[in-house]
N, CA, C and O atoms as CSV, one atom per row, in Angstrom:
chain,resi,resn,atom,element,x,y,z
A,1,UNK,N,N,0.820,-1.171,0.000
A,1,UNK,CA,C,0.000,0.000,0.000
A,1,UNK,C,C,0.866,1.237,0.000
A,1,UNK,O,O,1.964,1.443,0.518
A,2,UNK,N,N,0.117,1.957,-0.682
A,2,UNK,CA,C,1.093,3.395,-0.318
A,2,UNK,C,C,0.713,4.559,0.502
A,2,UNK,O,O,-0.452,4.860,0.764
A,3,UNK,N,N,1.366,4.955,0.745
A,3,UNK,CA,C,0.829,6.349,1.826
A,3,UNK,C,C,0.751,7.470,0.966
A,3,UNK,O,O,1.640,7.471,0.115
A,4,UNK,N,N,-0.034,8.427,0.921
A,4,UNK,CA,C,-0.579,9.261,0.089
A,4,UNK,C,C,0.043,10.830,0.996
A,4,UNK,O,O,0.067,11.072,2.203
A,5,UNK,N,N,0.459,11.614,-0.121
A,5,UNK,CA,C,1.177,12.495,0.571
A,5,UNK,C,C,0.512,13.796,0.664
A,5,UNK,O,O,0.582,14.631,-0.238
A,6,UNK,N,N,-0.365,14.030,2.145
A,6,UNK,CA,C,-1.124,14.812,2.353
A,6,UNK,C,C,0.037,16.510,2.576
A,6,UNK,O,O,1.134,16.721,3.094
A,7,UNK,N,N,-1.067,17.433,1.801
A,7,UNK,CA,C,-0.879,18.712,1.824
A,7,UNK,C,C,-0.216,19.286,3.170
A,7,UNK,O,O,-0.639,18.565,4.073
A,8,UNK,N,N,0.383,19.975,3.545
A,8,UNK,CA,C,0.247,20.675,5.467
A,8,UNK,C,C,-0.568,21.736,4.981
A,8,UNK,O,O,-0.619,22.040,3.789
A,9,UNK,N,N,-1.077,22.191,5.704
A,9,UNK,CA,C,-2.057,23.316,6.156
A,9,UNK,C,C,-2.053,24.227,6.969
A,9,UNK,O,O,-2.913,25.097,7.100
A,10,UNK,N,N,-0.668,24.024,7.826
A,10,UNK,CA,C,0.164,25.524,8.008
A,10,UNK,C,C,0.003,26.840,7.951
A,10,UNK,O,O,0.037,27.452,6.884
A,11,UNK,N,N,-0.183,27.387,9.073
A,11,UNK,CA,C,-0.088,28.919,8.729
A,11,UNK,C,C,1.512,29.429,8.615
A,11,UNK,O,O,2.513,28.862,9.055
A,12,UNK,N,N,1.439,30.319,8.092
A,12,UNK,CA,C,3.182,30.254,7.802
A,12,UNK,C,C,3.449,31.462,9.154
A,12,UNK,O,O,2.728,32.355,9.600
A,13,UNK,N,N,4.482,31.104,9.423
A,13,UNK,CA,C,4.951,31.331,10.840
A,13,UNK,C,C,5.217,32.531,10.621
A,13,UNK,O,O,5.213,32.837,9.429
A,14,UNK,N,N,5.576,33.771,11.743
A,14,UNK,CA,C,5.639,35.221,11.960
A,14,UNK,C,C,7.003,35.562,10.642
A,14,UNK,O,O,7.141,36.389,9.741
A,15,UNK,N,N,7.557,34.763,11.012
A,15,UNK,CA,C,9.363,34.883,10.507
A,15,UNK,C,C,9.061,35.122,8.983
A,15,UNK,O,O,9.716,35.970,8.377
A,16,UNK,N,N,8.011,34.340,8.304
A,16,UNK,CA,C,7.664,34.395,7.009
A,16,UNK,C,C,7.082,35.057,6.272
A,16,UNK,O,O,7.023,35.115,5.044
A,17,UNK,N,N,6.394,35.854,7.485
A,17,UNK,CA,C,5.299,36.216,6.832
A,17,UNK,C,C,6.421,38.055,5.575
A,17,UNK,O,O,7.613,38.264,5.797
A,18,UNK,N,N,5.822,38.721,4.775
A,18,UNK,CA,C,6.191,39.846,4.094
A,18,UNK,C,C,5.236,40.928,4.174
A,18,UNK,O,O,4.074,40.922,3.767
A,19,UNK,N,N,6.018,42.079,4.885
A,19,UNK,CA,C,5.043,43.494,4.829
A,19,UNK,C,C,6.220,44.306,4.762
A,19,UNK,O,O,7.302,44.086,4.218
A,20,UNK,N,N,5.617,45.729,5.714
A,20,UNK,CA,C,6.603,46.729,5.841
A,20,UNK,C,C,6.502,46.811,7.675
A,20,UNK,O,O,5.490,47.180,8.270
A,21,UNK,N,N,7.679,46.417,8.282
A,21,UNK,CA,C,7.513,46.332,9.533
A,21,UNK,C,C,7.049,48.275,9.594
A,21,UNK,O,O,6.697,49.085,8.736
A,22,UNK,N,N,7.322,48.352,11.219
A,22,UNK,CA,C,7.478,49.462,11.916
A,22,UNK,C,C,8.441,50.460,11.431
A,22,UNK,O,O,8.123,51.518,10.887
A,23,UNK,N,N,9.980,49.944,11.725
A,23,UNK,CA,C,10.792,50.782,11.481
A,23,UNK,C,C,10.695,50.954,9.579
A,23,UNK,O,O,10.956,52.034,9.048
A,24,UNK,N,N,10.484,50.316,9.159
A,24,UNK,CA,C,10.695,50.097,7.292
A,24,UNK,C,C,9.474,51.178,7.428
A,24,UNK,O,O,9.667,52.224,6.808
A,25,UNK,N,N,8.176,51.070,8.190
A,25,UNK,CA,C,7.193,52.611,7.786
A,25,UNK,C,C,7.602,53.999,8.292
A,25,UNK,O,O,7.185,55.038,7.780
A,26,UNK,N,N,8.710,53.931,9.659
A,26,UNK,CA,C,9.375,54.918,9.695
A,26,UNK,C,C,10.381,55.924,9.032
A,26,UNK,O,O,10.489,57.150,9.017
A,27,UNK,N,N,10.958,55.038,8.576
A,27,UNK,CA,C,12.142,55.273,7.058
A,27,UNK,C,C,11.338,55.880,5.836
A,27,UNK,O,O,11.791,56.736,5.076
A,28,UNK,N,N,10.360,55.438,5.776
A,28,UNK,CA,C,9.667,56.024,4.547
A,28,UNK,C,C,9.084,56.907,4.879
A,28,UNK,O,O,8.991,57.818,4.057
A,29,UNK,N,N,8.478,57.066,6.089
A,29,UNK,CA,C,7.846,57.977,6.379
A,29,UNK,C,C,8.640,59.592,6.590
A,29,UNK,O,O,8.011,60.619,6.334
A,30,UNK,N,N,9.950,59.624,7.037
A,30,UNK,CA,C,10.416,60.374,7.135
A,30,UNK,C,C,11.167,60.938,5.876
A,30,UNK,O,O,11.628,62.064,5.689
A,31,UNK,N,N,11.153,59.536,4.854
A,31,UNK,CA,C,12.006,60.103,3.248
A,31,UNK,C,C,10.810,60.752,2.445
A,31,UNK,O,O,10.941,61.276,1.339
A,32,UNK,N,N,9.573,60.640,3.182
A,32,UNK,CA,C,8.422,61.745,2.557
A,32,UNK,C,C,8.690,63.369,3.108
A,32,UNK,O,O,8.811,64.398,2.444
A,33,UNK,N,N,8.722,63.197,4.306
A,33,UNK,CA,C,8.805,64.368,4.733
A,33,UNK,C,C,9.971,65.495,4.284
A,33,UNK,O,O,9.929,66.724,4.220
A,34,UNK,N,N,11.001,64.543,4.009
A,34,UNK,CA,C,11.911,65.063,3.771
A,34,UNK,C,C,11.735,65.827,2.622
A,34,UNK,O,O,11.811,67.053,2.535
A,35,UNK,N,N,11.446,64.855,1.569
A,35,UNK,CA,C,11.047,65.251,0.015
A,35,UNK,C,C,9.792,66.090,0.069
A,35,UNK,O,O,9.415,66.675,-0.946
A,36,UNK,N,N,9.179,66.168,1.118
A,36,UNK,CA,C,8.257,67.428,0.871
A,36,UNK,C,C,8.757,69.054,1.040
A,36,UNK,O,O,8.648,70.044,0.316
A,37,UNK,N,N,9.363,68.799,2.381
A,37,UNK,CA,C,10.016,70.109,2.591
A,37,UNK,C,C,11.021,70.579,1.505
A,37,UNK,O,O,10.880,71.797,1.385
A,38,UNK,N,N,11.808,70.193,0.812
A,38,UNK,CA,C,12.213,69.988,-0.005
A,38,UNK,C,C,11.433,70.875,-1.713
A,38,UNK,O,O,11.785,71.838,-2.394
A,39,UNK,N,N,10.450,70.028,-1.775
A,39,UNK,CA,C,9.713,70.090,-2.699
A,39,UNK,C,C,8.304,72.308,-2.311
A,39,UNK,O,O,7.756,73.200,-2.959
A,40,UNK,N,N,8.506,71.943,-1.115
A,40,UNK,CA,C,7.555,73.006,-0.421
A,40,UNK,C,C,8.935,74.394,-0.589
A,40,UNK,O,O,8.755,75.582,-0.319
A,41,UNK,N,N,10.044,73.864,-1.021
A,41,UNK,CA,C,11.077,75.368,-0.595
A,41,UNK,C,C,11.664,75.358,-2.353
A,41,UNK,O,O,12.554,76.172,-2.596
A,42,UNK,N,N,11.215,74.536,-3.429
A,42,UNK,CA,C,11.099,74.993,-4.623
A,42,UNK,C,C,10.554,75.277,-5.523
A,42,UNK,O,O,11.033,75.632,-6.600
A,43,UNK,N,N,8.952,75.114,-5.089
A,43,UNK,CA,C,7.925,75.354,-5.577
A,43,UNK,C,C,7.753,76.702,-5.388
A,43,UNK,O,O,6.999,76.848,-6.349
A,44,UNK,N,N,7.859,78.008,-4.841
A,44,UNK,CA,C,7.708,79.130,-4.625
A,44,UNK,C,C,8.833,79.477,-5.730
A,44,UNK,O,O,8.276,80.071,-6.653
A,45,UNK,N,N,10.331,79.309,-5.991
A,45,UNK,CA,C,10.896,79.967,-7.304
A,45,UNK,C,C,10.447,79.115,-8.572
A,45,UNK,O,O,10.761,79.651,-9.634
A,46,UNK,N,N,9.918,78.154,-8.660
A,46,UNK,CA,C,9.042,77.802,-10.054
A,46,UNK,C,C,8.322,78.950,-10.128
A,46,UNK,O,O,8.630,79.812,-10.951
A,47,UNK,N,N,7.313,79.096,-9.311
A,47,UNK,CA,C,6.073,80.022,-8.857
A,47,UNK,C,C,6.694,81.655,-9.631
A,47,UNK,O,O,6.164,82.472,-10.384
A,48,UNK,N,N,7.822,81.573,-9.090
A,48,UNK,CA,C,8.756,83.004,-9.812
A,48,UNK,C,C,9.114,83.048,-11.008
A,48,UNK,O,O,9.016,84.086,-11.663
A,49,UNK,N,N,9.609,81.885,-11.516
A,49,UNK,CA,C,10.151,82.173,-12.766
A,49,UNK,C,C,8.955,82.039,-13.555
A,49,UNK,O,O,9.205,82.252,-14.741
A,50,UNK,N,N,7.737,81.762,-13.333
A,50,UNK,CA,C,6.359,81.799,-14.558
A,50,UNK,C,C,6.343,83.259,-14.370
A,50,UNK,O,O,6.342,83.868,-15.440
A,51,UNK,N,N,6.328,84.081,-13.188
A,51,UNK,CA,C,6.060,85.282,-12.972
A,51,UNK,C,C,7.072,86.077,-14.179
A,51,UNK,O,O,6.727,86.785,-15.125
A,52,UNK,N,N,8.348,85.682,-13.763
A,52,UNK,CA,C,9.407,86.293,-14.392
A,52,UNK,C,C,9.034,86.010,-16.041
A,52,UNK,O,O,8.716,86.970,-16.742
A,53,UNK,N,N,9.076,85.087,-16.422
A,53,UNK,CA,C,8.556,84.505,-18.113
A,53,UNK,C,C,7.749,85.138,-18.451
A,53,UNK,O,O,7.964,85.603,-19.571
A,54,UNK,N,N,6.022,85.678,-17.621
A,54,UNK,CA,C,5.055,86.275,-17.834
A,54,UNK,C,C,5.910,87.578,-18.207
A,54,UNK,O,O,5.688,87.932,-19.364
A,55,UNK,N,N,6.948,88.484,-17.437
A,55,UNK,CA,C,6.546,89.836,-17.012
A,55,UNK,C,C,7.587,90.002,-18.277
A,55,UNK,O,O,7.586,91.165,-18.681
A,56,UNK,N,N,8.350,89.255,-18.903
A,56,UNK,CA,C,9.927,89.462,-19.904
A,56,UNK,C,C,8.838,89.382,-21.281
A,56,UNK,O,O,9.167,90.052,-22.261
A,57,UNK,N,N,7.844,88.755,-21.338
A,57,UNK,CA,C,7.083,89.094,-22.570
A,57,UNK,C,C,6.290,90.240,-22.571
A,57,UNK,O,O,5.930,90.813,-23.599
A,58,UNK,N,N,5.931,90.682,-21.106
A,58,UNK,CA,C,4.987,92.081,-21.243
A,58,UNK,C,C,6.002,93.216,-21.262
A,58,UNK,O,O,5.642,94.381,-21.429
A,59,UNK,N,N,7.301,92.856,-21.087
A,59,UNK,CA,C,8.416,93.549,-21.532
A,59,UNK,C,C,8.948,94.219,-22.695
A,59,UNK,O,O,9.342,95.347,-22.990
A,60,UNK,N,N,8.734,92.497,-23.529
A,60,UNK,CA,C,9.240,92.661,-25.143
A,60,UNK,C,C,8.450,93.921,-25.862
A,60,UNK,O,O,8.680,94.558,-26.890
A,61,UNK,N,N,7.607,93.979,-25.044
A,61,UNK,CA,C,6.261,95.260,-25.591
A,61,UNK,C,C,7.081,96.389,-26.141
A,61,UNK,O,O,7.027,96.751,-27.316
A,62,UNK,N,N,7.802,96.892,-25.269
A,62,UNK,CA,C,8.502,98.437,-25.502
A,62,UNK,C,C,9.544,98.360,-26.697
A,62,UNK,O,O,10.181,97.424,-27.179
A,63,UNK,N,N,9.472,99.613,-26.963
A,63,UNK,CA,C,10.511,99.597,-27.940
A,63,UNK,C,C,12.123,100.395,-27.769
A,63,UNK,O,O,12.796,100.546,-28.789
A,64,UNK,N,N,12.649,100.871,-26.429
A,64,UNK,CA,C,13.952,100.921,-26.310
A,64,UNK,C,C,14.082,100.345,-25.248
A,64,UNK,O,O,13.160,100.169,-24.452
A,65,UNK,N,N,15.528,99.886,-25.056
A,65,UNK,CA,C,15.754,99.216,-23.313
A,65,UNK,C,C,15.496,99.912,-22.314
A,65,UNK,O,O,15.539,99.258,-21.271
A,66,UNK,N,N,15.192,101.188,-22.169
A,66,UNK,CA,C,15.046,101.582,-20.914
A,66,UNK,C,C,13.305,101.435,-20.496
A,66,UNK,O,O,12.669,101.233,-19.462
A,67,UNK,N,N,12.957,101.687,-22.087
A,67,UNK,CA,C,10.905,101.224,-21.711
A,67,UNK,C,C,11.040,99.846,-21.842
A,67,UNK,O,O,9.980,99.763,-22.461
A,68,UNK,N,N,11.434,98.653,-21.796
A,68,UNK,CA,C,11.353,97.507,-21.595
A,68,UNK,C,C,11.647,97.655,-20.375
A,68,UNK,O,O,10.711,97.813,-19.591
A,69,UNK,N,N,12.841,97.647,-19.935
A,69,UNK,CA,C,13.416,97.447,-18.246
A,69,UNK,C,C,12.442,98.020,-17.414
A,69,UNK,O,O,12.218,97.553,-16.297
A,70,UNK,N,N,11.627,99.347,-18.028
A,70,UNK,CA,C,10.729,100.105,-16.680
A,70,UNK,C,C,9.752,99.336,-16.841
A,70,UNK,O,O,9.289,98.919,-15.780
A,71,UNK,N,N,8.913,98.741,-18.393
A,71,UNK,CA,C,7.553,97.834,-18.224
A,71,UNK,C,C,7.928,96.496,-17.713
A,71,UNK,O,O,7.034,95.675,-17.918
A,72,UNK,N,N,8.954,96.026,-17.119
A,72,UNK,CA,C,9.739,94.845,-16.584
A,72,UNK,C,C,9.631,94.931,-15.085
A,72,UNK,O,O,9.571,93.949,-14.346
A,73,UNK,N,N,9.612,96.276,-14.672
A,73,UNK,CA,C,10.130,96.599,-13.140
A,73,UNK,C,C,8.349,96.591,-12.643
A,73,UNK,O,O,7.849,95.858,-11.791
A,74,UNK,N,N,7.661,97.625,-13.462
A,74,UNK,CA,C,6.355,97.882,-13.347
A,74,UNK,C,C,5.695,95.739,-13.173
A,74,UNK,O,O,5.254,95.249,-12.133
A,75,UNK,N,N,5.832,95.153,-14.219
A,75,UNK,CA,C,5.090,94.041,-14.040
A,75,UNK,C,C,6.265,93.790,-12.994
A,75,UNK,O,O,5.639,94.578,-12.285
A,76,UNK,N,N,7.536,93.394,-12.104
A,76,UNK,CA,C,7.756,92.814,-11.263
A,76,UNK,C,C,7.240,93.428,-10.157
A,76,UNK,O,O,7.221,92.791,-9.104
A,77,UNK,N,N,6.730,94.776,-10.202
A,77,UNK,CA,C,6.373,95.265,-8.486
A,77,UNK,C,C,4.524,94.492,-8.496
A,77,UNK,O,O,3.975,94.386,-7.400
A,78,UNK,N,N,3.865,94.095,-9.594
A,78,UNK,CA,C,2.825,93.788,-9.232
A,78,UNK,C,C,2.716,92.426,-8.890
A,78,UNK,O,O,2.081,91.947,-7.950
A,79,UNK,N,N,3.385,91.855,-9.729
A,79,UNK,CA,C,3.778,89.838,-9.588
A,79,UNK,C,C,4.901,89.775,-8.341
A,79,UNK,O,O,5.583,88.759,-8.471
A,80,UNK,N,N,5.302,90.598,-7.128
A,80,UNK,CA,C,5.964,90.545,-6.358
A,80,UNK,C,C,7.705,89.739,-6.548
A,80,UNK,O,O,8.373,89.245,-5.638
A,81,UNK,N,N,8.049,89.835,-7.935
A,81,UNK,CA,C,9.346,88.886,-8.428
A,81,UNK,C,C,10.518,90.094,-7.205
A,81,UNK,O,O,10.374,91.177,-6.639
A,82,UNK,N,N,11.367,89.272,-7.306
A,82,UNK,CA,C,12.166,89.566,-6.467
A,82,UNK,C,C,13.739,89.502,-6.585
A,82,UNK,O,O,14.627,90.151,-6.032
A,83,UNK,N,N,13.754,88.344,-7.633
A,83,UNK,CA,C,15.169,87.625,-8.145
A,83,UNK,C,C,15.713,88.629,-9.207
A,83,UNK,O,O,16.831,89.135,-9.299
A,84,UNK,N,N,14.647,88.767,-9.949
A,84,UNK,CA,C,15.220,89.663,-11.173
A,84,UNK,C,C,14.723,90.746,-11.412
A,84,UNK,O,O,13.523,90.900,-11.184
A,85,UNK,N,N,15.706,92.083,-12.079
A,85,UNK,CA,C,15.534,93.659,-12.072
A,85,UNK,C,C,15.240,94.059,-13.198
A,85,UNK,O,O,15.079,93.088,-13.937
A,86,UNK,N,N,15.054,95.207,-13.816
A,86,UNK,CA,C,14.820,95.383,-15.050
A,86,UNK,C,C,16.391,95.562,-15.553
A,86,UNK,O,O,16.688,95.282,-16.714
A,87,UNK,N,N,17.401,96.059,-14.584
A,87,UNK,CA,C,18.588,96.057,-15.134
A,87,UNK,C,C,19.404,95.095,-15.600
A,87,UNK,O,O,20.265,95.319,-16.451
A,88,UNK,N,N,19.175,93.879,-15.040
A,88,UNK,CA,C,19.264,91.966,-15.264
A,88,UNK,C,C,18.770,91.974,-16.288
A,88,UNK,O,O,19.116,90.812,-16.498
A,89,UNK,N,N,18.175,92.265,-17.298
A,89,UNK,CA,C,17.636,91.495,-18.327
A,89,UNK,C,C,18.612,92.166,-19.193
A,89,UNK,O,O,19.196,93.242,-19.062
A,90,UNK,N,N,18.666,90.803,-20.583
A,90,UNK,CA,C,19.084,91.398,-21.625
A,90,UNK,C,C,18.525,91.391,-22.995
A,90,UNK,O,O,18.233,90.521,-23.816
A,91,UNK,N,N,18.481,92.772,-22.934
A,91,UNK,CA,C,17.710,93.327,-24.594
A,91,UNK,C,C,17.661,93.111,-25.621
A,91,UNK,O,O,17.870,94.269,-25.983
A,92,UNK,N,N,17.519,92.404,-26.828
A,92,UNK,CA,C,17.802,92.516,-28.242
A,92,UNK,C,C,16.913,92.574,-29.259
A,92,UNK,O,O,15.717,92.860,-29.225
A,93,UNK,N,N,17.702,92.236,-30.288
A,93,UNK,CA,C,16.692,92.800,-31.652
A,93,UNK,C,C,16.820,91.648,-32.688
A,93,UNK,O,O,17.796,91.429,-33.406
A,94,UNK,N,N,15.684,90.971,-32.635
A,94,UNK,CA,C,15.802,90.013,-34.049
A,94,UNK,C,C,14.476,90.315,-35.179
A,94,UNK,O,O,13.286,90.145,-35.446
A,95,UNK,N,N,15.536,90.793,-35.495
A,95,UNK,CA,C,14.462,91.594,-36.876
A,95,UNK,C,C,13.792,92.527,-36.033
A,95,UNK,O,O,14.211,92.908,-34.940
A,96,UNK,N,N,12.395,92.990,-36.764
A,96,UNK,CA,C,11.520,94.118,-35.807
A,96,UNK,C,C,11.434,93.561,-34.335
A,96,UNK,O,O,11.223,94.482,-33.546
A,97,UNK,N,N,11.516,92.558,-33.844
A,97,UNK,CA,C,10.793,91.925,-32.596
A,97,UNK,C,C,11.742,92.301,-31.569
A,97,UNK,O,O,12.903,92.298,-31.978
A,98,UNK,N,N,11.557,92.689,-30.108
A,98,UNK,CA,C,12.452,92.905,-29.030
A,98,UNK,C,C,12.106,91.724,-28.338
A,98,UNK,O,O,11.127,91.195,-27.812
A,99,UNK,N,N,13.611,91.472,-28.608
A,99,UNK,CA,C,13.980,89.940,-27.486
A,99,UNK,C,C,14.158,90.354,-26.093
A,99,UNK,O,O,14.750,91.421,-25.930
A,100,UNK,N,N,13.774,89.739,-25.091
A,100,UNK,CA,C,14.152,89.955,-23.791
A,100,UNK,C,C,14.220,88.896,-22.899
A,100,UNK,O,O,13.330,88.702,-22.071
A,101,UNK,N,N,15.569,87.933,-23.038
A,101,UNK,CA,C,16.308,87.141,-22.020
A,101,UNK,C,C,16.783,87.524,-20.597
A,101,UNK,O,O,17.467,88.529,-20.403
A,102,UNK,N,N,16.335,86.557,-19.459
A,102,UNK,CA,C,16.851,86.798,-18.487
A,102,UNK,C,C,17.585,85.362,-17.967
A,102,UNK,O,O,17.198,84.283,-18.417
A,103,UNK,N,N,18.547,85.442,-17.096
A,103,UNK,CA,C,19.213,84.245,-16.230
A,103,UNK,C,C,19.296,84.842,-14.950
A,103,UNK,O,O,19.720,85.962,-14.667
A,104,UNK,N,N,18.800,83.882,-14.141
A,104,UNK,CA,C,18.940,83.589,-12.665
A,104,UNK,C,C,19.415,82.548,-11.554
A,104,UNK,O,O,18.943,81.429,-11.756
A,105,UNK,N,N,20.239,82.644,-10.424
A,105,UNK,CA,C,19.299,81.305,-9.687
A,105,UNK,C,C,19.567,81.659,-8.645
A,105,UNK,O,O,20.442,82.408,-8.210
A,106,UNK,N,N,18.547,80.932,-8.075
A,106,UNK,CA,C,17.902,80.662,-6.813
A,106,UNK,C,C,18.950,79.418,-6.044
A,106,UNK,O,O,19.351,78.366,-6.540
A,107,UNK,N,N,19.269,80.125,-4.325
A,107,UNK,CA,C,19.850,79.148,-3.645
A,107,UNK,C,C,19.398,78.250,-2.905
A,107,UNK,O,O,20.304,78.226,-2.073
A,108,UNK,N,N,18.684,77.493,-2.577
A,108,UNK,CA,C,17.781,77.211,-1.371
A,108,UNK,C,C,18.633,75.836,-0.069
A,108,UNK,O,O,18.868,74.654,-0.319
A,109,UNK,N,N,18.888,76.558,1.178
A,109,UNK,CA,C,19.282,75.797,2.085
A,109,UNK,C,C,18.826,74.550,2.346
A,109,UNK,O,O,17.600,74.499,2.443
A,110,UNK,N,N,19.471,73.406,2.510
A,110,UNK,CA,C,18.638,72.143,2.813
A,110,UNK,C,C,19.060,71.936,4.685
A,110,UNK,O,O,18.364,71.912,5.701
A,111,UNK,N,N,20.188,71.847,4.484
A,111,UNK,CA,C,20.875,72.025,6.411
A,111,UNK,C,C,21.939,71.425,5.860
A,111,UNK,O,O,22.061,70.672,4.894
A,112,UNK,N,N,22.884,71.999,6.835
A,112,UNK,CA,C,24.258,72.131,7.350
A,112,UNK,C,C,24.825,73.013,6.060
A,112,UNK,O,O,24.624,74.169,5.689
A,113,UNK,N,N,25.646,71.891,5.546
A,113,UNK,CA,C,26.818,73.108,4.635
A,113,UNK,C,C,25.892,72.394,3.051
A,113,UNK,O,O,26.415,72.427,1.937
A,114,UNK,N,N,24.715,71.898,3.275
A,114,UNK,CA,C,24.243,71.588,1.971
A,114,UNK,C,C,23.222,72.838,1.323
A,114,UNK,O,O,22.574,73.590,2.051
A,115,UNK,N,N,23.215,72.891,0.099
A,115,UNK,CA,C,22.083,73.812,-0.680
A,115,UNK,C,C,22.337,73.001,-1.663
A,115,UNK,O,O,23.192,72.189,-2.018
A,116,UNK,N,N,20.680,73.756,-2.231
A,116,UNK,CA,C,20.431,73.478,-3.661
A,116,UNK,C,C,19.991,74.513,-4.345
A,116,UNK,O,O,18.949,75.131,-4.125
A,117,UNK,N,N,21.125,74.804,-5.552
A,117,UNK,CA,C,20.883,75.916,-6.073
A,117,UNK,C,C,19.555,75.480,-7.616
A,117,UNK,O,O,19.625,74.542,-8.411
A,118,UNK,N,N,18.926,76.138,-7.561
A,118,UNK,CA,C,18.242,76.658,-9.176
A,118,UNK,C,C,18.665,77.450,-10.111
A,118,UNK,O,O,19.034,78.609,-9.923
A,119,UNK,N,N,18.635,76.851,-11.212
A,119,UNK,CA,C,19.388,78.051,-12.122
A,119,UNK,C,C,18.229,78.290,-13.156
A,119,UNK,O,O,17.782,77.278,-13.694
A,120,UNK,N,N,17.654,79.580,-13.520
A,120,UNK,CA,C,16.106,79.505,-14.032
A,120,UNK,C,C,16.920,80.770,-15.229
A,120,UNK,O,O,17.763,81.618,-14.937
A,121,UNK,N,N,16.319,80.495,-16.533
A,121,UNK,CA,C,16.911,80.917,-17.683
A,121,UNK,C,C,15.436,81.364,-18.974
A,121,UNK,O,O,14.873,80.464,-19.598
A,122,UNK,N,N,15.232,82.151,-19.063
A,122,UNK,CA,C,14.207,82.031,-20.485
A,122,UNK,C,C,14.183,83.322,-21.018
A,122,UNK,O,O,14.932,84.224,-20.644
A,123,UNK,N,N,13.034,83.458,-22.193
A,123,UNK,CA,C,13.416,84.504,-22.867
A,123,UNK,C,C,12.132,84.589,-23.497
A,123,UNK,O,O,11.373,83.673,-23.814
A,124,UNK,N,N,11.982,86.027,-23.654
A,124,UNK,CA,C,10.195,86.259,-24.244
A,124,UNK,C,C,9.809,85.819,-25.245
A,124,UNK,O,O,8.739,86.243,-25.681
A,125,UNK,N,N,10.673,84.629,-26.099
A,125,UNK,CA,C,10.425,84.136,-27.540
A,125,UNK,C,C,10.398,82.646,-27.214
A,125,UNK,O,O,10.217,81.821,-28.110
């Protein structure tokens, strides 16, 4: 006769089992936080440079550098920009059209001797 080789039915023991313990939800939990604060201290110069992009095309409007730079200064005192001046920008001429490029960046502290700089670049074309 033969003996027939029954299944076990076993719960599988603690050791086996697969999740995310305690400390493994702590670790993550804190590499969120991290990446938020993070994310919460570069989202305000994105926030700037659309401002800045907006105000370098209501710029291109004028037709010598000094009425560009003042309709530049005028849209930065209302969009509250801060990074860039009307004297920062630079002026040009392609064909009839006034170009108006600016470059910037932004430093932002993370802690200790670390930062992360932004470097934000565009142009009213």
């Amino acid at each position: 006769m033969h003996e027939q080789h029954r299944p076990s039915h076993r719960r599988p023991s603690a050791g086996r089992q697969r999740g995310l313990t305690f400390f493994g939800l702590l670790i993550v939990g804190i590499l969120i936080a991290l990446a938020s604060l993070v994310v919460a201290q570069v989202f305000p110069t994105y926030i700037e440079y659309l401002a800045v992009q907006k105000a370098s095309v209501k710029a291109s409007q004028g037709s010598t550098v000094a009425e560009v730079r003042s309709l530049f200064d005028k849209a930065a005192a209302v969009d509250n920009i801060s990074s860039v001046r009307g004297t920062d920008l630079n002026v040009t001429k392609a064909g009839n059209a006034v170009v108006v490029s600016f470059s910037y960046s932004k430093e932002i502290h993370l802690a200790g001797p670390a930062w992360l700089v932004m470097k934000y670049e565009g142009s009213s074309r």
